[in-house]
PDB file of N, CA, C and O in Angstrom:
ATOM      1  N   UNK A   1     202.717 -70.104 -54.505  1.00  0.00           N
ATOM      2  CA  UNK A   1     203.932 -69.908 -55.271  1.00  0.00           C
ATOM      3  C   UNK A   1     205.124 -70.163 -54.349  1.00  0.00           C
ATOM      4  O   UNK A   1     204.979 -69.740 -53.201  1.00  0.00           O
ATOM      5  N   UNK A   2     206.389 -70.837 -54.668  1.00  0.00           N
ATOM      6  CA  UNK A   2     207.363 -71.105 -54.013  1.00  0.00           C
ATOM      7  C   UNK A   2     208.353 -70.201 -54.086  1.00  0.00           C
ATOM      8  O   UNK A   2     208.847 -69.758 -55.123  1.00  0.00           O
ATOM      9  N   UNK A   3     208.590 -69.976 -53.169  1.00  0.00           N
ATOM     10  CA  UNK A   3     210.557 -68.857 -53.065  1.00  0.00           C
ATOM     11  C   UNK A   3     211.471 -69.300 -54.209  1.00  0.00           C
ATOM     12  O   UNK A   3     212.067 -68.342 -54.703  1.00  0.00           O
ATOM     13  N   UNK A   4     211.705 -70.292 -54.677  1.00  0.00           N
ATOM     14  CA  UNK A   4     212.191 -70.498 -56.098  1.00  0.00           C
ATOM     15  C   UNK A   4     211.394 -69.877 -57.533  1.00  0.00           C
ATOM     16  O   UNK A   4     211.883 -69.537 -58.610  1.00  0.00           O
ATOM     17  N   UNK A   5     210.273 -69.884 -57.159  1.00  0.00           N
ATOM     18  CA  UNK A   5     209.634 -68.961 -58.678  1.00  0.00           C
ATOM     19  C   UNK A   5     209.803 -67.142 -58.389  1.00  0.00           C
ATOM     20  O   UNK A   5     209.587 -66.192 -59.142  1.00  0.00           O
ATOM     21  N   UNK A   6     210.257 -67.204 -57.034  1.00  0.00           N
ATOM     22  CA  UNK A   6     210.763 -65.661 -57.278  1.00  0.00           C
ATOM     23  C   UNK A   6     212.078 -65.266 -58.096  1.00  0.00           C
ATOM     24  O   UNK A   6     212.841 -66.166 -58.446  1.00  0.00           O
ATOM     25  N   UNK A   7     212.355 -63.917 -58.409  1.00  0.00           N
ATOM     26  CA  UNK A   7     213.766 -64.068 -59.030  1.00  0.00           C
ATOM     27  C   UNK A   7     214.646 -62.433 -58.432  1.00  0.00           C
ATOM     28  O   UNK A   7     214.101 -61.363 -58.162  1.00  0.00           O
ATOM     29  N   UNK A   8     215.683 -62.677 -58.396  1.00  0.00           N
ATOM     30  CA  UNK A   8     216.871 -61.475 -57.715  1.00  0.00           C
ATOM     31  C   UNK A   8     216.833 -60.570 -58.630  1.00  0.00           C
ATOM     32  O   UNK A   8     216.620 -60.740 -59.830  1.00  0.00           O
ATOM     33  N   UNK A   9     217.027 -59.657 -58.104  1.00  0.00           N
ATOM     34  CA  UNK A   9     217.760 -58.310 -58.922  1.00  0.00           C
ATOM     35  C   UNK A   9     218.524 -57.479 -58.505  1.00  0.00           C
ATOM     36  O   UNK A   9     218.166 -56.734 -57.593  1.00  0.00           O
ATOM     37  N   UNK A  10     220.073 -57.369 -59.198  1.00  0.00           N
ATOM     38  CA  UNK A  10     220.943 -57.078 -58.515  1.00  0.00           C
ATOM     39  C   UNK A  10     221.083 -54.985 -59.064  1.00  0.00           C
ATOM     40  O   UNK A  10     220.776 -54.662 -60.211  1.00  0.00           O
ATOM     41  N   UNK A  11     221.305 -54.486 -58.583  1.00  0.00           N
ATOM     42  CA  UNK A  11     222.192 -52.657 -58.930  1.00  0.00           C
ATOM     43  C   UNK A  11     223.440 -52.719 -59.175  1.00  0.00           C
ATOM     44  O   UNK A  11     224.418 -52.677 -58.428  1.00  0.00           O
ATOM     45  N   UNK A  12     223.341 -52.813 -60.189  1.00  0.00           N
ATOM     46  CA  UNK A  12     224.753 -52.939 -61.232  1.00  0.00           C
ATOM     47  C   UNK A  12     225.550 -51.117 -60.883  1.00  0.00           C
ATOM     48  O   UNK A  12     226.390 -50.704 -61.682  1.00  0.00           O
ATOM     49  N   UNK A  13     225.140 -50.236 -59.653  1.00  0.00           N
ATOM     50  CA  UNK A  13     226.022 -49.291 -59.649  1.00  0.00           C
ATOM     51  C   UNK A  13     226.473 -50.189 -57.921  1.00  0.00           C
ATOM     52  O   UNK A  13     227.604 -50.491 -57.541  1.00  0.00           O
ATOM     53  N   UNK A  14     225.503 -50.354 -57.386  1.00  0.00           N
ATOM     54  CA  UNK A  14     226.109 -50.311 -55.499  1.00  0.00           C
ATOM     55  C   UNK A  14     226.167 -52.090 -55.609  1.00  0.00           C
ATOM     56  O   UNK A  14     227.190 -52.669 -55.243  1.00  0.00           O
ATOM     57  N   UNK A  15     225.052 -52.816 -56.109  1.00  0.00           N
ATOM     58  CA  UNK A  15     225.325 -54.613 -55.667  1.00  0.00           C
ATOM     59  C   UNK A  15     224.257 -54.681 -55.078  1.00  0.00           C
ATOM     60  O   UNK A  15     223.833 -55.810 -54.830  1.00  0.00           O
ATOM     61  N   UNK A  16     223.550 -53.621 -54.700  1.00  0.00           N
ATOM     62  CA  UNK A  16     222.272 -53.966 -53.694  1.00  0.00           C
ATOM     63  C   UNK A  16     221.130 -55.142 -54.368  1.00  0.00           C
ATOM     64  O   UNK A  16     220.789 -55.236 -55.547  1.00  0.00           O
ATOM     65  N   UNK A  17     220.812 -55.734 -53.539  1.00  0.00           N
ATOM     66  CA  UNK A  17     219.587 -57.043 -54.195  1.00  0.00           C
ATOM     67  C   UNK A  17     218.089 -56.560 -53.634  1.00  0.00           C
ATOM     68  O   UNK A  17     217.754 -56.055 -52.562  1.00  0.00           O
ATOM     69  N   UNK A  18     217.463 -56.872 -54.625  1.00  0.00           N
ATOM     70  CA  UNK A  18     215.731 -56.905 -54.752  1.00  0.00           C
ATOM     71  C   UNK A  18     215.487 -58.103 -54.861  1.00  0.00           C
ATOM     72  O   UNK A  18     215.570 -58.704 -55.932  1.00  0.00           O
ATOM     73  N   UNK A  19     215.136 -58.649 -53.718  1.00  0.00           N
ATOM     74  CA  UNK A  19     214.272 -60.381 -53.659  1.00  0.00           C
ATOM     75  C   UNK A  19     212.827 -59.891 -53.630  1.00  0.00           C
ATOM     76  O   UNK A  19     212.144 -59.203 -52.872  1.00  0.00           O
ATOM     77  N   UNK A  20     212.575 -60.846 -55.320  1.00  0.00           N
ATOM     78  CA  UNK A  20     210.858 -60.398 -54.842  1.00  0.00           C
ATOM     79  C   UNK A  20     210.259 -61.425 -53.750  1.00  0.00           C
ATOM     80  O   UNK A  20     209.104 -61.153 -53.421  1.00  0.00           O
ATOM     81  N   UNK A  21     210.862 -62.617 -53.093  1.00  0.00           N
ATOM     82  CA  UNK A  21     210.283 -62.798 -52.109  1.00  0.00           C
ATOM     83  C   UNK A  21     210.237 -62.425 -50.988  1.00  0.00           C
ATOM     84  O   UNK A  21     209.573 -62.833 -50.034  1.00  0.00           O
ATOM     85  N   UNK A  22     211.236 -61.315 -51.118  1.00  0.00           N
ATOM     86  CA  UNK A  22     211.182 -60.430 -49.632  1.00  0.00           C
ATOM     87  C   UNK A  22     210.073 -59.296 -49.708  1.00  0.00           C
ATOM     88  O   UNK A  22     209.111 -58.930 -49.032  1.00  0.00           O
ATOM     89  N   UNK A  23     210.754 -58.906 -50.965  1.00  0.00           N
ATOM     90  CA  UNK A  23     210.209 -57.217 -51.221  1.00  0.00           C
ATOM     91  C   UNK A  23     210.875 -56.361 -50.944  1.00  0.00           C
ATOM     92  O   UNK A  23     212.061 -56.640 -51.120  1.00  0.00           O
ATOM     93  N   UNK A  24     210.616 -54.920 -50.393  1.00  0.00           N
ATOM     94  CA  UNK A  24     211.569 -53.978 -49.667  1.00  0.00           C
ATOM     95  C   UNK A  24     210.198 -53.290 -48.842  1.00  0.00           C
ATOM     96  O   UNK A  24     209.531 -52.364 -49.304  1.00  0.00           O
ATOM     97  N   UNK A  25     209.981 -53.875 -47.696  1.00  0.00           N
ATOM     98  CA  UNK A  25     208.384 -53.335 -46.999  1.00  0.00           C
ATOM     99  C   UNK A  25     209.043 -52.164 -46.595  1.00  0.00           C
ATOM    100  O   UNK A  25     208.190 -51.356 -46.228  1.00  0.00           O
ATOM    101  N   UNK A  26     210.666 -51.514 -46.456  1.00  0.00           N
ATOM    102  CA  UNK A  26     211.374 -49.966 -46.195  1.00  0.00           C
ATOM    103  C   UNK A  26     210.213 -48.933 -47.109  1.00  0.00           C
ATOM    104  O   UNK A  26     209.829 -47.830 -46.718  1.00  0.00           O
ATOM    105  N   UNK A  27     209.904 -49.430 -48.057  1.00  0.00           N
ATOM    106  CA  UNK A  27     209.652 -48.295 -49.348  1.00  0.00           C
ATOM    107  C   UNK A  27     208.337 -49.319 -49.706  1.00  0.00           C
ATOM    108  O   UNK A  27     208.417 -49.635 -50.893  1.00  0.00           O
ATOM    109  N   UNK A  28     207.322 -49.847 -49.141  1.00  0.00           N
ATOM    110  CA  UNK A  28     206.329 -49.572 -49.442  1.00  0.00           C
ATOM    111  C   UNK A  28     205.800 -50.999 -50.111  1.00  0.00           C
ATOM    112  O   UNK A  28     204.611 -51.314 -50.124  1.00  0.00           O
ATOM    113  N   UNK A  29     206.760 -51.728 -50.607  1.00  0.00           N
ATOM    114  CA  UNK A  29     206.921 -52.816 -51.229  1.00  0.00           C
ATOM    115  C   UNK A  29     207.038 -53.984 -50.672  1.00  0.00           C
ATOM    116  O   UNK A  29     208.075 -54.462 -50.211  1.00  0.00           O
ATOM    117  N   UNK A  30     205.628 -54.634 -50.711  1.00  0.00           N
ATOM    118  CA  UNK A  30     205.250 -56.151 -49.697  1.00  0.00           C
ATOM    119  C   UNK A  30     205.585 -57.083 -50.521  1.00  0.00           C
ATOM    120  O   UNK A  30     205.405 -57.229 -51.730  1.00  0.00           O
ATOM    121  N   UNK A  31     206.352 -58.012 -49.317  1.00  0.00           N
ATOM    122  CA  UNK A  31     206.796 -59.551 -50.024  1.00  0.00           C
ATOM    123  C   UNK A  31     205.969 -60.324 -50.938  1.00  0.00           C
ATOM    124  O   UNK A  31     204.816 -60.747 -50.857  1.00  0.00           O
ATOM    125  N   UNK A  32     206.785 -60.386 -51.744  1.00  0.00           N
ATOM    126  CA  UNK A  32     206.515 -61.567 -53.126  1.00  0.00           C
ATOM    127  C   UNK A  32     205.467 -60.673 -54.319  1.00  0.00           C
ATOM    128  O   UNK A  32     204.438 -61.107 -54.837  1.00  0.00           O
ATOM    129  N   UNK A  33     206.164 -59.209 -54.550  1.00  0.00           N
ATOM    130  CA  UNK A  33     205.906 -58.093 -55.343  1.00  0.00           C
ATOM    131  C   UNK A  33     206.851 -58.377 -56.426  1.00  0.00           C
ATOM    132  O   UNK A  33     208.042 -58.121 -56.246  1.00  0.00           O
ATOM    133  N   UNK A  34     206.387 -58.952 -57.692  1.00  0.00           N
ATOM    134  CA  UNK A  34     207.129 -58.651 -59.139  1.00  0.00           C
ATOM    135  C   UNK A  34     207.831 -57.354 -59.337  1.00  0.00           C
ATOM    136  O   UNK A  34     207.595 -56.161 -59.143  1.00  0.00           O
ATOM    137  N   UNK A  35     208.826 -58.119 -59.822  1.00  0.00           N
ATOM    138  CA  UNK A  35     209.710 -56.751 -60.280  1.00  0.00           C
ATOM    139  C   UNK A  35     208.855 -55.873 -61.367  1.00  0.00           C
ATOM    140  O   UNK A  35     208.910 -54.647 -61.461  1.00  0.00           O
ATOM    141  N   UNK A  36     208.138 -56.655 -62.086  1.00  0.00           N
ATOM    142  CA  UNK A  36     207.190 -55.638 -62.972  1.00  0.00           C
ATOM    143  C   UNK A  36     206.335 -54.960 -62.389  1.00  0.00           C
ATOM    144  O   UNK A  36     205.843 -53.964 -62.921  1.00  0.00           O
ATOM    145  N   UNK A  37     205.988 -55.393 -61.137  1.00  0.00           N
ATOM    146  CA  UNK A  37     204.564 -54.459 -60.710  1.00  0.00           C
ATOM    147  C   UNK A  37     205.500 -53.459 -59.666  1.00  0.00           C
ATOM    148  O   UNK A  37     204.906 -53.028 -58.678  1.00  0.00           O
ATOM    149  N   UNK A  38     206.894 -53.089 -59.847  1.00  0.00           N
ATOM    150  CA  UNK A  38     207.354 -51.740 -59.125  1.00  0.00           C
ATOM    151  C   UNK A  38     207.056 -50.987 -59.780  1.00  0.00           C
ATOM    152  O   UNK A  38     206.847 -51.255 -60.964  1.00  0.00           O
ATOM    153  N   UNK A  39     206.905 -49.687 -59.273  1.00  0.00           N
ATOM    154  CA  UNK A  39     206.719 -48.597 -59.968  1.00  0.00           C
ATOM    155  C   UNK A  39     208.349 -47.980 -60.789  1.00  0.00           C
ATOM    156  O   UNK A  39     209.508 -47.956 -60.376  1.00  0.00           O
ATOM    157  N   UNK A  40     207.636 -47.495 -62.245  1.00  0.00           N
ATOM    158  CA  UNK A  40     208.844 -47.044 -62.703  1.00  0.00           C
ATOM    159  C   UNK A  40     210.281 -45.926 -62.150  1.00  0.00           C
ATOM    160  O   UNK A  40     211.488 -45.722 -62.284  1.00  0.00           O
ATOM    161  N   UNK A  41     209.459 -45.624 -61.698  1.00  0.00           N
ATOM    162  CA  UNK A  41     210.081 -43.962 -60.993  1.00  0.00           C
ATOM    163  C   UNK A  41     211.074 -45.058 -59.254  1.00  0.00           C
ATOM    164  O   UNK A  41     211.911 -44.621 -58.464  1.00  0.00           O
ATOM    165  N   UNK A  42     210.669 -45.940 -59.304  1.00  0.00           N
ATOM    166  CA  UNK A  42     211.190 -46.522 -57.611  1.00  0.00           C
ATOM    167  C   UNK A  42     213.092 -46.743 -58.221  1.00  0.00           C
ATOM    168  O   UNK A  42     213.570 -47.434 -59.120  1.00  0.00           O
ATOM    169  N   UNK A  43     213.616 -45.952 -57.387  1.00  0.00           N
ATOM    170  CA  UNK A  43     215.299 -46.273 -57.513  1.00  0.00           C
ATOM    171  C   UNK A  43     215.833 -47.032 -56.108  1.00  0.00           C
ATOM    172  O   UNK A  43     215.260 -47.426 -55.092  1.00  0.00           O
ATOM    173  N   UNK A  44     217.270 -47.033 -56.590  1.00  0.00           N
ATOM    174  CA  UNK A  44     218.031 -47.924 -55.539  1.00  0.00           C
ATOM    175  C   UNK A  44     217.601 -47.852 -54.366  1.00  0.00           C
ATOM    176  O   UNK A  44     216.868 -46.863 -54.393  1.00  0.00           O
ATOM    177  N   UNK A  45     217.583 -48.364 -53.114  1.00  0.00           N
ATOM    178  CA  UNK A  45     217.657 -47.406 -51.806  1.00  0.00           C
ATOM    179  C   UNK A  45     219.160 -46.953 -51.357  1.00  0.00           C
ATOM    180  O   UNK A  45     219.401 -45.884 -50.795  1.00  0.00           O
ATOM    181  N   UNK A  46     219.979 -47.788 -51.644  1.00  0.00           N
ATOM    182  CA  UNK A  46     221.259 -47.589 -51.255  1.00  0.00           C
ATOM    183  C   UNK A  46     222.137 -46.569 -51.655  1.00  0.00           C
ATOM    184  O   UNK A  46     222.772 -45.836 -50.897  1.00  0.00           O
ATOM    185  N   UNK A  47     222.145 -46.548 -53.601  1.00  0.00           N
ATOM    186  CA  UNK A  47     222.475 -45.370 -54.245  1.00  0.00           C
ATOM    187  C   UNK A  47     221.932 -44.227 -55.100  1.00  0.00           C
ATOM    188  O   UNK A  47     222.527 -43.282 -55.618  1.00  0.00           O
ATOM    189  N   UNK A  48     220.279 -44.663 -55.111  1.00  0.00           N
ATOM    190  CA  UNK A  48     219.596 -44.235 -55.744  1.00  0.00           C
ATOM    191  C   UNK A  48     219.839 -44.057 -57.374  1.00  0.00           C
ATOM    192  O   UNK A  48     219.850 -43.066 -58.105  1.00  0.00           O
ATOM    193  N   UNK A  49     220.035 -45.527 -57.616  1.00  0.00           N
ATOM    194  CA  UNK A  49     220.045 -45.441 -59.296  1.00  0.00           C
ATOM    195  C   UNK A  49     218.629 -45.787 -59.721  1.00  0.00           C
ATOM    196  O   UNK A  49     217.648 -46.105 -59.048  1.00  0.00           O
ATOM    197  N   UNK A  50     218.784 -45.648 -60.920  1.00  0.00           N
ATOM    198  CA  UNK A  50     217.091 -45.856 -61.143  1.00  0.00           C
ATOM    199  C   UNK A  50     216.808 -47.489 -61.578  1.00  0.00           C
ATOM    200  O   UNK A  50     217.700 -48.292 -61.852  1.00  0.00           O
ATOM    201  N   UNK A  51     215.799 -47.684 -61.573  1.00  0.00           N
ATOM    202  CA  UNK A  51     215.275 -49.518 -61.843  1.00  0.00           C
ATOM    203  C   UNK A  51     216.183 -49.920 -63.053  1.00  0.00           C
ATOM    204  O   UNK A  51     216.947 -50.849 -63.311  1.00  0.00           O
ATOM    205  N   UNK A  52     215.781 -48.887 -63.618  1.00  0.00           N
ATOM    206  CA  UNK A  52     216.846 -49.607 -65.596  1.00  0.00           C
ATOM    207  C   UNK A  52     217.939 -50.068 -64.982  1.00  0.00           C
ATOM    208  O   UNK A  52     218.169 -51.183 -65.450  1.00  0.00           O
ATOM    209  N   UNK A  53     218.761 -49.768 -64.141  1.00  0.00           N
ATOM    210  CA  UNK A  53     220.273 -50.000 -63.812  1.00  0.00           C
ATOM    211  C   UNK A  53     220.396 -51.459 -63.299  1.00  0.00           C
ATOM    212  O   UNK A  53     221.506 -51.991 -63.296  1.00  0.00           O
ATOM    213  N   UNK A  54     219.162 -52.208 -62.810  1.00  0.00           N
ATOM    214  CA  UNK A  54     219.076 -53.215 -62.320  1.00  0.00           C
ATOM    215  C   UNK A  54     218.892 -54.260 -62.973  1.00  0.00           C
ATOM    216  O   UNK A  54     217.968 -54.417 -63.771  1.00  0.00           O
ATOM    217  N   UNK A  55     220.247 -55.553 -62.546  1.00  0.00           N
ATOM    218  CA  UNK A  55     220.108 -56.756 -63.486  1.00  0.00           C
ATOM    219  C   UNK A  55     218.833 -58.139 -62.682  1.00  0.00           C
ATOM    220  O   UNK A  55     218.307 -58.307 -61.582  1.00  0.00           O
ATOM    221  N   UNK A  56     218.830 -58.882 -64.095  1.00  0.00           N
ATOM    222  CA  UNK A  56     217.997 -60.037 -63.156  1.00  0.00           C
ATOM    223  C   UNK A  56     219.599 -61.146 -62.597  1.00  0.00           C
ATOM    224  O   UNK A  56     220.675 -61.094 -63.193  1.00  0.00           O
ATOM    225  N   UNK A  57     219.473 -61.555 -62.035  1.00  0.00           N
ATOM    226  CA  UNK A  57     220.640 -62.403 -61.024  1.00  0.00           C
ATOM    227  C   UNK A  57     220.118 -63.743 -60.924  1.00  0.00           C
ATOM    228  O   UNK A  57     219.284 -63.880 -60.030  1.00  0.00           O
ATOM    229  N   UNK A  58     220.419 -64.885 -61.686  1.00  0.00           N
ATOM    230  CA  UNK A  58     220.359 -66.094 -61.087  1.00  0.00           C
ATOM    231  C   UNK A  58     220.758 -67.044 -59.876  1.00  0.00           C
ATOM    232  O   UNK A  58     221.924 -67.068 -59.482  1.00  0.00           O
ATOM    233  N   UNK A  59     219.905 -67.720 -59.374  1.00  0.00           N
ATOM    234  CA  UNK A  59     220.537 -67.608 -58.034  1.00  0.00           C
ATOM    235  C   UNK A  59     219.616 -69.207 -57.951  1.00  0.00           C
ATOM    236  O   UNK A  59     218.532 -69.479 -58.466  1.00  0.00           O
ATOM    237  N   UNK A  60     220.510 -70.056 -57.120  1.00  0.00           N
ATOM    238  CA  UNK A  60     219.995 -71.159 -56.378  1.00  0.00           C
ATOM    239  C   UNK A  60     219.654 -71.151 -55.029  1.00  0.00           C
ATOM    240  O   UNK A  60     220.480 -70.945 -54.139  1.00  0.00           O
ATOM    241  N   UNK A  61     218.151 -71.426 -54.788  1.00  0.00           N
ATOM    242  CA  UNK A  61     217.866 -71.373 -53.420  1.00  0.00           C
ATOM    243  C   UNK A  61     217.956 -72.838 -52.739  1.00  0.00           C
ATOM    244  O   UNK A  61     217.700 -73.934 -53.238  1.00  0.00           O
ATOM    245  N   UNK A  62     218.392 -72.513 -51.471  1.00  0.00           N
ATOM    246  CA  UNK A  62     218.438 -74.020 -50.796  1.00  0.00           C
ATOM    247  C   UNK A  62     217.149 -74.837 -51.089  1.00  0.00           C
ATOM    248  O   UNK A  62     217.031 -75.982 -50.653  1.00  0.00           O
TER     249      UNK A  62
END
């Protein structure tokens, strides 16, 4: 799978981004993890809002 079939997600309270081709390995979460396969209960790290608060973000990769 290519870094372009991943997709952003931005926290519409702080701006913080979720690349599922990064992941967030901080909290448990290994690169190129679907935003669907987070767990419901997982919030911001930054402000701790919860997942609902989070948009999908279109984005062009080089």
């Amino acid at each position: 799978m290519s870094e372009n079939d991943y997709k952003l997600f931005e926290c519409m309270q702080c701006g913080f981004q979720y690349d599922e081709a990064l992941g967030w390995p901080e909290d448990g979460i290994e690169p190129g993890t679907r935003w669907d396969d987070i767990p419901e209960d997982w919030s911001c790290p930054d402000c701790g809002a919860a997942k609902t608060d989070f948009v999908m973000v279109e984005i062009a990769r080089p």
